[in-house]
MDTraj code that builds the backbone (N, CA, C; nanometers):
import mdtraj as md
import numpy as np

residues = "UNK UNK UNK UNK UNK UNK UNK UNK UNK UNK UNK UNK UNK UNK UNK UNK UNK UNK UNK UNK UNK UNK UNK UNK UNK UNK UNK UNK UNK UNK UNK UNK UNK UNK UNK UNK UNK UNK UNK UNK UNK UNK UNK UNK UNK UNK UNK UNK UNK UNK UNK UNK UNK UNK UNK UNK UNK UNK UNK UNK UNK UNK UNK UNK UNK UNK UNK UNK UNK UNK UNK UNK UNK UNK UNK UNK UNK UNK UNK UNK UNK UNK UNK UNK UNK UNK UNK UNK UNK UNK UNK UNK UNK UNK UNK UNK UNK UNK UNK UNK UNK UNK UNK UNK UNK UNK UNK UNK UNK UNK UNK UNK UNK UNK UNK UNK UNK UNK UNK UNK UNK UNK UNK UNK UNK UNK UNK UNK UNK UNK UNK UNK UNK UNK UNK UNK UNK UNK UNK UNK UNK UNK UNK UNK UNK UNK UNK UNK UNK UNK UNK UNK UNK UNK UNK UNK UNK UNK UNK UNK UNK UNK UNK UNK UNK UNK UNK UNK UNK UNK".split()
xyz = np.array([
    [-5.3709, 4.1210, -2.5037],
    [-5.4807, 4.0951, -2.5937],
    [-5.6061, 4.0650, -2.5125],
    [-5.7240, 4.1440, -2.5398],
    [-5.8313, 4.1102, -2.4643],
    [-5.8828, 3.9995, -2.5400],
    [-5.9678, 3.8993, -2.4303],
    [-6.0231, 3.7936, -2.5248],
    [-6.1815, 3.7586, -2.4996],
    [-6.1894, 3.7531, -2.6472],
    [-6.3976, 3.7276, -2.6148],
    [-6.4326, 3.6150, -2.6329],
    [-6.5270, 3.6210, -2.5559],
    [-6.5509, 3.4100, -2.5471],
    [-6.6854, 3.4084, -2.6159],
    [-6.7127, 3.3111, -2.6812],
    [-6.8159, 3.2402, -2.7266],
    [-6.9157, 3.1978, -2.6261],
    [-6.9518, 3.3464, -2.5882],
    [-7.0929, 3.2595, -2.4575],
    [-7.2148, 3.2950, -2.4986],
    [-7.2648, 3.1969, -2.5390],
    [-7.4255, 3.2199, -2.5980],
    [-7.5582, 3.1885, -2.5190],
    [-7.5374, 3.1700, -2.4256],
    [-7.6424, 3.1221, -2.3052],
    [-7.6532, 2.9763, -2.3030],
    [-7.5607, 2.9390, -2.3563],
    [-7.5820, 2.7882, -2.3399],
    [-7.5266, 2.6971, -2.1976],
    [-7.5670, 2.5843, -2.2003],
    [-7.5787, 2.5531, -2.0693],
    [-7.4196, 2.5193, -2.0465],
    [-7.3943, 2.5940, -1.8971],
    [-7.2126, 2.5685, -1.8755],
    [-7.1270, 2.4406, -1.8928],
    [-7.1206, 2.3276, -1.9246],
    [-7.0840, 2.2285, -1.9797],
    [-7.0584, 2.2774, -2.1426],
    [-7.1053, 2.3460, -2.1953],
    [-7.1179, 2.3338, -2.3383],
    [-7.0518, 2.4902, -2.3584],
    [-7.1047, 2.5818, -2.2927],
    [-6.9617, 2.7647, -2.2847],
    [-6.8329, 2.6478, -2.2357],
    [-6.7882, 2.5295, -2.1701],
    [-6.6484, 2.4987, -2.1628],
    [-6.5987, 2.4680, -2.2668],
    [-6.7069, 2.3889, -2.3168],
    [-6.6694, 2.3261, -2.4548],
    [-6.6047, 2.3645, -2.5408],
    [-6.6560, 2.4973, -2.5100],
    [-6.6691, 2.5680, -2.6781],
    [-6.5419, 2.6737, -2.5999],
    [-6.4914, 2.6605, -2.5311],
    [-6.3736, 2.7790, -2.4843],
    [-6.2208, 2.7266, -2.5708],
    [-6.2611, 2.6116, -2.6491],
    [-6.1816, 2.5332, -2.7168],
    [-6.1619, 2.5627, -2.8612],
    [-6.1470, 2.6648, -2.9298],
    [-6.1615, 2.6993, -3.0607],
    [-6.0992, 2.6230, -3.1203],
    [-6.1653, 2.5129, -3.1848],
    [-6.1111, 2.3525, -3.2836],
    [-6.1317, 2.4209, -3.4550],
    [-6.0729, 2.4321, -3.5118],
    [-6.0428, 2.4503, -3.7084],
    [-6.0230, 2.3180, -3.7604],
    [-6.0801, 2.2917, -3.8638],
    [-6.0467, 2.2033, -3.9387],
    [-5.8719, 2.1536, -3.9195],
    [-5.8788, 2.0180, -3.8871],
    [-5.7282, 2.0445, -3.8609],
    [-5.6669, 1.9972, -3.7269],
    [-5.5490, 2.0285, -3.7089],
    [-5.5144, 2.0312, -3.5478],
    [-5.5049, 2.1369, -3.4424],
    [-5.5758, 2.2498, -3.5577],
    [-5.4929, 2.3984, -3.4615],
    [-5.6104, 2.4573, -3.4029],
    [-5.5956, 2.4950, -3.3016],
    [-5.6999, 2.4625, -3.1847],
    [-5.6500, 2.6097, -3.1391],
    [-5.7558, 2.6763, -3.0519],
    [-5.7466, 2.8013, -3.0103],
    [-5.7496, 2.8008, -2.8321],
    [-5.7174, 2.8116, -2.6916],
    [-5.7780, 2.7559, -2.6025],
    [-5.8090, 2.9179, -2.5567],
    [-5.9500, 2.9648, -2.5273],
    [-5.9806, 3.0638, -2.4960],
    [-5.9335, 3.0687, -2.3255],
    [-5.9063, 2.9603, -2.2747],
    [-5.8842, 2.9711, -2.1074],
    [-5.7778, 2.8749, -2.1105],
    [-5.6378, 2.9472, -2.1458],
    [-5.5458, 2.9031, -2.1387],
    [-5.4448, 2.9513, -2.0028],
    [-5.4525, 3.0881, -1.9199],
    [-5.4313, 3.1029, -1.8504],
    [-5.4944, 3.0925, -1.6921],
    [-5.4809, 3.0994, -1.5999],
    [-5.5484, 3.1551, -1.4472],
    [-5.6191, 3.2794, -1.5068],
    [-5.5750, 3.3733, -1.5624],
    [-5.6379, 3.5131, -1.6303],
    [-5.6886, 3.5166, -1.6852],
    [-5.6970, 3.4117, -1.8276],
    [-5.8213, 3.3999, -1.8780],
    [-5.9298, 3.3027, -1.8303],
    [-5.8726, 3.2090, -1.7578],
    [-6.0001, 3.1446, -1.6762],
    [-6.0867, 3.2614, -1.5744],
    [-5.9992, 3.3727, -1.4920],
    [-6.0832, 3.4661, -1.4289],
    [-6.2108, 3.4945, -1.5142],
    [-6.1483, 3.5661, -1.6250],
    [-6.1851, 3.6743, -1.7276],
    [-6.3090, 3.5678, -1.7571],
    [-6.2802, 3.4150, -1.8275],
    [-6.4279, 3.3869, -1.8672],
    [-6.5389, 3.3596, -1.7483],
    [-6.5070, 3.3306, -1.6330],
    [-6.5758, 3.2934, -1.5362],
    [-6.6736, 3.4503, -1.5125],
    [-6.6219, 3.5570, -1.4519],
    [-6.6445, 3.6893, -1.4708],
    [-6.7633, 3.6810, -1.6312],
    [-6.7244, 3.6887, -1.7062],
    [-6.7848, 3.7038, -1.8357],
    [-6.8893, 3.6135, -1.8213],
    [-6.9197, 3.4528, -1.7281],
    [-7.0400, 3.4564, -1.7461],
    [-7.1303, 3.4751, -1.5694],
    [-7.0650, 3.5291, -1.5216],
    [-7.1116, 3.5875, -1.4397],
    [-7.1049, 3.5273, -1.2671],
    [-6.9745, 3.4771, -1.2597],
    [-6.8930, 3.4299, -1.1000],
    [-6.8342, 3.4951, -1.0983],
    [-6.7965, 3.4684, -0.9413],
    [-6.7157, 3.5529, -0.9204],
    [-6.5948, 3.4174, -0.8071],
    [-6.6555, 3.3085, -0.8285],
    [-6.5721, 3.1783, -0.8148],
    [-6.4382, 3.1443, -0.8271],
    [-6.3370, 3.1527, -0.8014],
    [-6.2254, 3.0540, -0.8352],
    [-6.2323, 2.9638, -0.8606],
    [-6.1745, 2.9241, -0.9628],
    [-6.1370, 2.7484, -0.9888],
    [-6.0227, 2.7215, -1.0235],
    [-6.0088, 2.5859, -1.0418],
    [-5.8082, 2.5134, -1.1232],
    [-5.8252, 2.5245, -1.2227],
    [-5.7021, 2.5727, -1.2892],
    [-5.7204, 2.5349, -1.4097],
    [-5.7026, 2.4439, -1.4850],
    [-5.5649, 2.3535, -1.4373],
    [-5.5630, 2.2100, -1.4524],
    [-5.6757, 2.0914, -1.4696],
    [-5.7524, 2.1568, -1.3291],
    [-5.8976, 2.0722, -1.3338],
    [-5.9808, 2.1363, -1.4119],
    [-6.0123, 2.2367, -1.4298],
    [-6.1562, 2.2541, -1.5476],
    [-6.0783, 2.2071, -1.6732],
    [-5.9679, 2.2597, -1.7602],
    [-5.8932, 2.1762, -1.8721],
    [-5.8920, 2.0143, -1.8309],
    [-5.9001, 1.9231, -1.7359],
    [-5.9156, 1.8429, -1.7694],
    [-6.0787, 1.8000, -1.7923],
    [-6.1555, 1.8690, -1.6905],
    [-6.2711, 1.8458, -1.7419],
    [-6.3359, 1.8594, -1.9067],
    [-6.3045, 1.9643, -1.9399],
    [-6.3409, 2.0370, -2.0230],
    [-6.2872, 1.9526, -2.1650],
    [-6.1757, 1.8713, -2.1623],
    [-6.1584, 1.7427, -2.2299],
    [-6.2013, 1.6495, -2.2344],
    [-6.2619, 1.6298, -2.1167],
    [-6.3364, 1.5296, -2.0985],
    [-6.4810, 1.5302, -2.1612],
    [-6.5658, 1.6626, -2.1026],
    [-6.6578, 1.6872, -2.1974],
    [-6.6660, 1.7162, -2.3223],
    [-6.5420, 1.7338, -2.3947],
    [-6.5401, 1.7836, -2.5402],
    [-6.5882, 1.5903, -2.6136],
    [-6.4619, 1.4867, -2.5449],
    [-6.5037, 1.3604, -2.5508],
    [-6.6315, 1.3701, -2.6208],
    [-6.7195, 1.3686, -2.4542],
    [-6.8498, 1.3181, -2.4568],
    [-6.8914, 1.3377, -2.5199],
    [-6.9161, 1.5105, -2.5846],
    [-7.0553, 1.6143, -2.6191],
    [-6.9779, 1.5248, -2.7794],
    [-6.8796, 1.5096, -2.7847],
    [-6.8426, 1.5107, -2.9750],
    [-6.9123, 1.3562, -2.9941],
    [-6.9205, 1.2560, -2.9103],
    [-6.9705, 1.1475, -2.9324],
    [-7.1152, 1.1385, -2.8966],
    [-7.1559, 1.1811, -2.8587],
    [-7.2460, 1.2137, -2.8562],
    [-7.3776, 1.2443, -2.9717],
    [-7.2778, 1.3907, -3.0482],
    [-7.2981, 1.4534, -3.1726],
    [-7.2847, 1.3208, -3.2866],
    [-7.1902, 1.2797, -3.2773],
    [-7.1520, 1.1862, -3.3732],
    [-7.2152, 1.0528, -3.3593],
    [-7.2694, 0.9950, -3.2767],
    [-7.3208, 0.9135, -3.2578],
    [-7.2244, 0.7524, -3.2058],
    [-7.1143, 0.7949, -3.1732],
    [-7.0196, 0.6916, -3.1437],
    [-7.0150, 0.7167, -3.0061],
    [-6.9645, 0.5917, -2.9570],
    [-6.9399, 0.5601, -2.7808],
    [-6.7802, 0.6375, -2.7869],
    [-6.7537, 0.7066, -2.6521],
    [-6.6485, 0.7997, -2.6051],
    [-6.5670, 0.6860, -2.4851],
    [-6.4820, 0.7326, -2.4662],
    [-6.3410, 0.6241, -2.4384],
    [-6.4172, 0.5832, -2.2470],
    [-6.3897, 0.4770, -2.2089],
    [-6.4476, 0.4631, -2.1128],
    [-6.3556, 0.5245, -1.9724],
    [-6.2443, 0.6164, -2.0088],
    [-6.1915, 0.6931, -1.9188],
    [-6.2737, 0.8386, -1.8939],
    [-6.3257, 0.8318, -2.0383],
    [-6.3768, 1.0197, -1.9811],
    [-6.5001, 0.9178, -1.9143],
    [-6.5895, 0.8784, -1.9481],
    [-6.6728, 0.8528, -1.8836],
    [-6.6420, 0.8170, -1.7480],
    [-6.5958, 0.7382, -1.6833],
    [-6.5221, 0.6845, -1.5786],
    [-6.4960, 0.8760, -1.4974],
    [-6.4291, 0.9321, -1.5794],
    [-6.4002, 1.0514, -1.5346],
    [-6.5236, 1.1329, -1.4609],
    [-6.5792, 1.1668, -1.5413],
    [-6.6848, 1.2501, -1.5696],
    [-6.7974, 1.2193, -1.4059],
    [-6.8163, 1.0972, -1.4251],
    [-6.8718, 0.9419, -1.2893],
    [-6.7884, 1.0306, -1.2086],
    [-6.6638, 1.0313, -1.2228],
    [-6.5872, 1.0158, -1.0453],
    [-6.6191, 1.2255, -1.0036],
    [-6.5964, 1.2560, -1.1022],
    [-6.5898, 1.4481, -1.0787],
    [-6.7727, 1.4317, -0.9943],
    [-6.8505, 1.3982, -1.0518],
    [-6.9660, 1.4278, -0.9992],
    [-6.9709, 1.3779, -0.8737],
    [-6.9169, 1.2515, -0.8000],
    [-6.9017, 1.2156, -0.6496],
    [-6.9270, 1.3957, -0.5650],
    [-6.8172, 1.4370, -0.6246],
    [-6.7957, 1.5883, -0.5354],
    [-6.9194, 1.7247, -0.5951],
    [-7.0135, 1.6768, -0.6450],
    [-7.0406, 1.7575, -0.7020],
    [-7.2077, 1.7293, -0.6396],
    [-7.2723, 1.7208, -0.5413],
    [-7.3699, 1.6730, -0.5375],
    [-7.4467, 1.7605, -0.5790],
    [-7.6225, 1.7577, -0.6263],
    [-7.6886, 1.8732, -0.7139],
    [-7.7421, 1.9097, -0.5863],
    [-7.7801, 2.0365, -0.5715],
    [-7.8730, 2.1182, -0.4818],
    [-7.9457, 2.2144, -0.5668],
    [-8.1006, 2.1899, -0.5447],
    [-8.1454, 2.3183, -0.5952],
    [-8.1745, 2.4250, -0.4657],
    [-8.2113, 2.5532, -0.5646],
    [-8.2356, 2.6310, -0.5251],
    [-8.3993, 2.7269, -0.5945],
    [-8.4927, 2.7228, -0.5086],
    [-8.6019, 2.7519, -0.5290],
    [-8.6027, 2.8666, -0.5032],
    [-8.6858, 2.9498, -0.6435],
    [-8.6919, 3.0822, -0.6851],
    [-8.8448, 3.0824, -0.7868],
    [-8.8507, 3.2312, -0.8550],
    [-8.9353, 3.2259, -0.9478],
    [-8.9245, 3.1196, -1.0306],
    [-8.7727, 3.1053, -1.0693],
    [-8.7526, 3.0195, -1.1860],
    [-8.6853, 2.9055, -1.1292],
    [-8.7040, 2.7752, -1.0433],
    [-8.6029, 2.6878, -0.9635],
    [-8.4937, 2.6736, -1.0374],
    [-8.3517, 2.6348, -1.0030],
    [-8.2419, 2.5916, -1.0682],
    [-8.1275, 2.5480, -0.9769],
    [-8.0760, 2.4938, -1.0227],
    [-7.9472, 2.4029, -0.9876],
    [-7.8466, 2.5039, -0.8835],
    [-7.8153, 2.4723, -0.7714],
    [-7.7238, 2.5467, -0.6913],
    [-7.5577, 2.5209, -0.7204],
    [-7.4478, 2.5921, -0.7631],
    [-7.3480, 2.5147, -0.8010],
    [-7.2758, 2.6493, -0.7518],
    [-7.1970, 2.5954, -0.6558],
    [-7.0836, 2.6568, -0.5927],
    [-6.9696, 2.7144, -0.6641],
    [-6.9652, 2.6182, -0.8129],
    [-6.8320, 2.6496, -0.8391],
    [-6.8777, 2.6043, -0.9701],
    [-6.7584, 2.6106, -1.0740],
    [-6.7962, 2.5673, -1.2453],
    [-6.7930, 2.4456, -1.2327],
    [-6.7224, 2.3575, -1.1707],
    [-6.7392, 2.2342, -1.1796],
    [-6.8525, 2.1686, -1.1436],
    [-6.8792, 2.2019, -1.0653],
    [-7.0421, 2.1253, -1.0389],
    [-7.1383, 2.1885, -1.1477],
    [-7.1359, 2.2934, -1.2051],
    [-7.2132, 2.3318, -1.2559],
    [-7.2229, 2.2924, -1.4457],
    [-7.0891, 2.2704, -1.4694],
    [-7.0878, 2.1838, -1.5714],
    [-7.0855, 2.0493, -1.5506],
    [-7.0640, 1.9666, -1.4686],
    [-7.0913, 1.8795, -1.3981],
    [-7.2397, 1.8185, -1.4524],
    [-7.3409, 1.9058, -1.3631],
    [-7.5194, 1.8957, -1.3876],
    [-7.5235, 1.9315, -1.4796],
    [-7.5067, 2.0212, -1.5389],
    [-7.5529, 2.0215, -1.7213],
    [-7.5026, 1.9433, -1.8035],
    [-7.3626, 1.8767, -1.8016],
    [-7.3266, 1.7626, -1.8637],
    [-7.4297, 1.6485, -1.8688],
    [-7.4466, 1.6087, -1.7615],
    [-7.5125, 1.4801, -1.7367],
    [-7.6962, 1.5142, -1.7631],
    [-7.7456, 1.6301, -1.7628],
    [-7.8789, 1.6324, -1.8487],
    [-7.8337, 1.6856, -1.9785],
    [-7.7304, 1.7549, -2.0551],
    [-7.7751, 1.7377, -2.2262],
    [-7.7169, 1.5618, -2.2474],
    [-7.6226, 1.4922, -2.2280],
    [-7.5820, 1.3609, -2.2239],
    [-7.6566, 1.2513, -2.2158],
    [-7.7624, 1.2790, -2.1412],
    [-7.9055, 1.1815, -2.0795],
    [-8.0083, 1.2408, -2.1806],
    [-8.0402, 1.3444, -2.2678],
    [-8.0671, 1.4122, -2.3275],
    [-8.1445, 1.3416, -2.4783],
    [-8.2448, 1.3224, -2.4915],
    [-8.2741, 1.2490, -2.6905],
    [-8.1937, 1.3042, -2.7961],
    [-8.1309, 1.2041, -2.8687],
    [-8.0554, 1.2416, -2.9295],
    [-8.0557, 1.3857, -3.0374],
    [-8.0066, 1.4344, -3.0379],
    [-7.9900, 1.5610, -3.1084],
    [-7.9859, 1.7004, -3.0475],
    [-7.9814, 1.6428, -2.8936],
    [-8.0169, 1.7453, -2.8069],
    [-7.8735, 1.8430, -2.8246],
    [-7.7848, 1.7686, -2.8372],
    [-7.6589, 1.8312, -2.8583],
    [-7.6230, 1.8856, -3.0183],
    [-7.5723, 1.9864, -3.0612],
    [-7.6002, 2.0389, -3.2340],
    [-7.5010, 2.1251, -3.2492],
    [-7.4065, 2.0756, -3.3157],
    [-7.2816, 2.1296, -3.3807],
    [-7.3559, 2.2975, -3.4726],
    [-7.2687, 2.3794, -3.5183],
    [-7.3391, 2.5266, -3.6033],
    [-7.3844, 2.4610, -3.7213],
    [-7.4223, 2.4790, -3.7622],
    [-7.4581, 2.4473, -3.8837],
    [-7.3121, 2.5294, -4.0270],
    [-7.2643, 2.6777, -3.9449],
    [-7.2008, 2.7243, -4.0467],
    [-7.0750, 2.6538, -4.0631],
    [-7.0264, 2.6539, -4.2005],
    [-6.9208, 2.6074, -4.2149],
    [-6.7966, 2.6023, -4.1292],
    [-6.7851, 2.7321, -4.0974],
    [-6.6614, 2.8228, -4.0325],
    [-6.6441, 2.7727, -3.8972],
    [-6.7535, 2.7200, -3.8313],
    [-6.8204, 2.7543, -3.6958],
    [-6.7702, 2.6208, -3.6470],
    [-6.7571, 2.5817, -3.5066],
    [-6.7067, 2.4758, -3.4257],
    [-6.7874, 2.4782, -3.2742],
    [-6.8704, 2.5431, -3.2758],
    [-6.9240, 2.5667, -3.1534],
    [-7.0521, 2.4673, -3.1778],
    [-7.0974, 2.3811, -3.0465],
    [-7.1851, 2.3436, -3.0180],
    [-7.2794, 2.4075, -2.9210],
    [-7.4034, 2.3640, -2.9517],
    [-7.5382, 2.4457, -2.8839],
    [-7.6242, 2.2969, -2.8582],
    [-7.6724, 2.3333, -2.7845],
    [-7.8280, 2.2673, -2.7044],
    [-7.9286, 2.3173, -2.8038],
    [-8.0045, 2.2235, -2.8377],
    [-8.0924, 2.2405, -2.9438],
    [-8.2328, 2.2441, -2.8744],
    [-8.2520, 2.3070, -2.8635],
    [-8.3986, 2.3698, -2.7711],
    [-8.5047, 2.4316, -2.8422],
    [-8.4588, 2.4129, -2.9710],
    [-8.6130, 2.4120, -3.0986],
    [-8.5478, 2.3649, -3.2014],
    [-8.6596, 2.2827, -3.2621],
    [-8.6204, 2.2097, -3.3485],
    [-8.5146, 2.2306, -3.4907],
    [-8.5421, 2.4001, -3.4923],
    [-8.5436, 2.4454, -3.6276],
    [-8.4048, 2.4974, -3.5798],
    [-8.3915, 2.5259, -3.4714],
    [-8.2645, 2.5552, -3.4888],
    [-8.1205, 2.5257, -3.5418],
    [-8.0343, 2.5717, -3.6352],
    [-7.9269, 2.5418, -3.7036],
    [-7.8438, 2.6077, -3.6996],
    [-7.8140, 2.7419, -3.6233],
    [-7.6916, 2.7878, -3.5858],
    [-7.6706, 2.8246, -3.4029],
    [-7.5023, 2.8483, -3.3756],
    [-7.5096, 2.8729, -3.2745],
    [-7.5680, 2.9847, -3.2192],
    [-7.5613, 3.0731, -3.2866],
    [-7.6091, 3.1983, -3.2960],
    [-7.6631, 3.2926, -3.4084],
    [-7.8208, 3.2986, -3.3964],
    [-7.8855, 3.3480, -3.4812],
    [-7.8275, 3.5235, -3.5344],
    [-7.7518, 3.6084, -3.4609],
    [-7.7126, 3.7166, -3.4649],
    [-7.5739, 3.6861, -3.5395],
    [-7.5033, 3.5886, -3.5285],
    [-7.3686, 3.5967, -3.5482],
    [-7.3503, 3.4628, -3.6810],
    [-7.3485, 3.3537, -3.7114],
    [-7.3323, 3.2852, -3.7873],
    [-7.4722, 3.2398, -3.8593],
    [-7.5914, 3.2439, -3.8267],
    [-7.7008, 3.2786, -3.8747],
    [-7.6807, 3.4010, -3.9661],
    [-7.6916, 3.5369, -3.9274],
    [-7.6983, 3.6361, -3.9836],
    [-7.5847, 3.6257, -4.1361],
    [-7.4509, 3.5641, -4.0679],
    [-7.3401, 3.5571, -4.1929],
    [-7.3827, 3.4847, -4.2902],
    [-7.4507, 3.2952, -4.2598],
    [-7.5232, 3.2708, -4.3469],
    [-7.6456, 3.3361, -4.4588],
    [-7.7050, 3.4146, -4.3824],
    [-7.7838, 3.4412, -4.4591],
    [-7.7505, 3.5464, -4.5497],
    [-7.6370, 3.6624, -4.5442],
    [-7.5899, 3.7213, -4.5996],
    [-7.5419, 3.6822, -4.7033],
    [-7.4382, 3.5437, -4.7012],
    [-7.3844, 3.4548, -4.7816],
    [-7.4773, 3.4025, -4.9001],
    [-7.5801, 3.3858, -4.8704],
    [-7.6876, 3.3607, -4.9831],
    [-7.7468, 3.4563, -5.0370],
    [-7.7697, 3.5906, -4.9905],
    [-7.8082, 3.6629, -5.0754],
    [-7.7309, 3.7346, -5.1641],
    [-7.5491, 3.7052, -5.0967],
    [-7.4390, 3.7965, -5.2155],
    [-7.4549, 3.6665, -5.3133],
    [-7.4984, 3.5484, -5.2777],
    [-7.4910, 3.4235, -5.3831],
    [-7.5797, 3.4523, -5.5022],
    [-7.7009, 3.5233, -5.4448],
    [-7.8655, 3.4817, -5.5302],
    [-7.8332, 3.6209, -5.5930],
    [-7.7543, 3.7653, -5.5751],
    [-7.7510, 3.8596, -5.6477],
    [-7.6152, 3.8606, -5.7315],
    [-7.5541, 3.7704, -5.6914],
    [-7.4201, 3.7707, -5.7956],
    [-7.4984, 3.7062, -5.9025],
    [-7.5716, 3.6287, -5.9086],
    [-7.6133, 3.5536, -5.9734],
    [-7.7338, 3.6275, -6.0900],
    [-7.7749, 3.7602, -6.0386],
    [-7.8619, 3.8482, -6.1272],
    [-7.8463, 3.8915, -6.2514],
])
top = md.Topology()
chain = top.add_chain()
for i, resn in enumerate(residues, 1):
    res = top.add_residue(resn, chain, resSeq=i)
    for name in ("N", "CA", "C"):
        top.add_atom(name, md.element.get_by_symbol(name[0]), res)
traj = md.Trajectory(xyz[None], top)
């Protein structure tokens, strides 16, 4: 089975996040459940890196923690945090100066690493669940108005959804 990931350009802390397909419920999808599909998403957003998979799944729990308390407005268990603290020891930031400067990250971990800790440090709301029903993916809210993860994909369904609403209704 080939598998497509939910990568919307959002900052890598938050594509881990979301490699977690959560349903109402307990039944959970893990898009990087193997070494193969960890290749496959790493590749897909554009490394060519190795990593553990043990360790990004534990990270990647760890940040689900955070980013959901975050969203929710409640304090997250003082182990992920504690966690999260100790992963960055190894993770020191380096930039790298270009047209556009940005963060140097060797590997996914550092690189969700630094984006963790600026949407987290972040004014609140910086972090934003879809707005669509269906939807479980979180996004970085980088205009105000924004309310889905993706304006092409659960945007577009919404809005479809209202107009079979407003013409059933004719």
């Amino acid at each position: 089975m080939v598998r497509t990931y939910p990568l919307i350009g959002e900052p890598a802390a938050l594509d881990l996040v979301n490699t977690l397909v959560r349903r109402g419920g307990p039944q959970q999808t893990d898009l990087i459940a193997t070494d193969r599909d960890l290749a496959r998403w790493l590749a897909a957003r554009g490394s060519s890196v190795e990593a553990d998979l043990a360790q990004v799944h534990k990270l990647r729990e760890c940040l689900t923690e955070l980013m959901d308390a975050r969203v929710l407005g409640t304090t997250p268990s003082p182990a992920a945090i504690a966690y999260l603290n100790e992963t960055s020891k190894g993770c020191p930031p380096e930039i790298v100066w270009a047209a556009r400067p940005r963060l140097a990250s060797d590997n996914i971990i550092s690189e969700c690493v630094s984006t963790a800790f600026a949407l987290l440090t972040a004014p609140h709301g910086a972090i934003r669940p879809c707005a669509h029903s269906e939807c479980t993916l979180l996004f970085a809210a980088t205009n105000a108005r924004r309310q889905w993860c993706s304006a092409a994909g659960c945007g577009n369904r919404a809005r479809a959804m209202r107009h079979y609403q407003r013409s059933a209704h004719v």
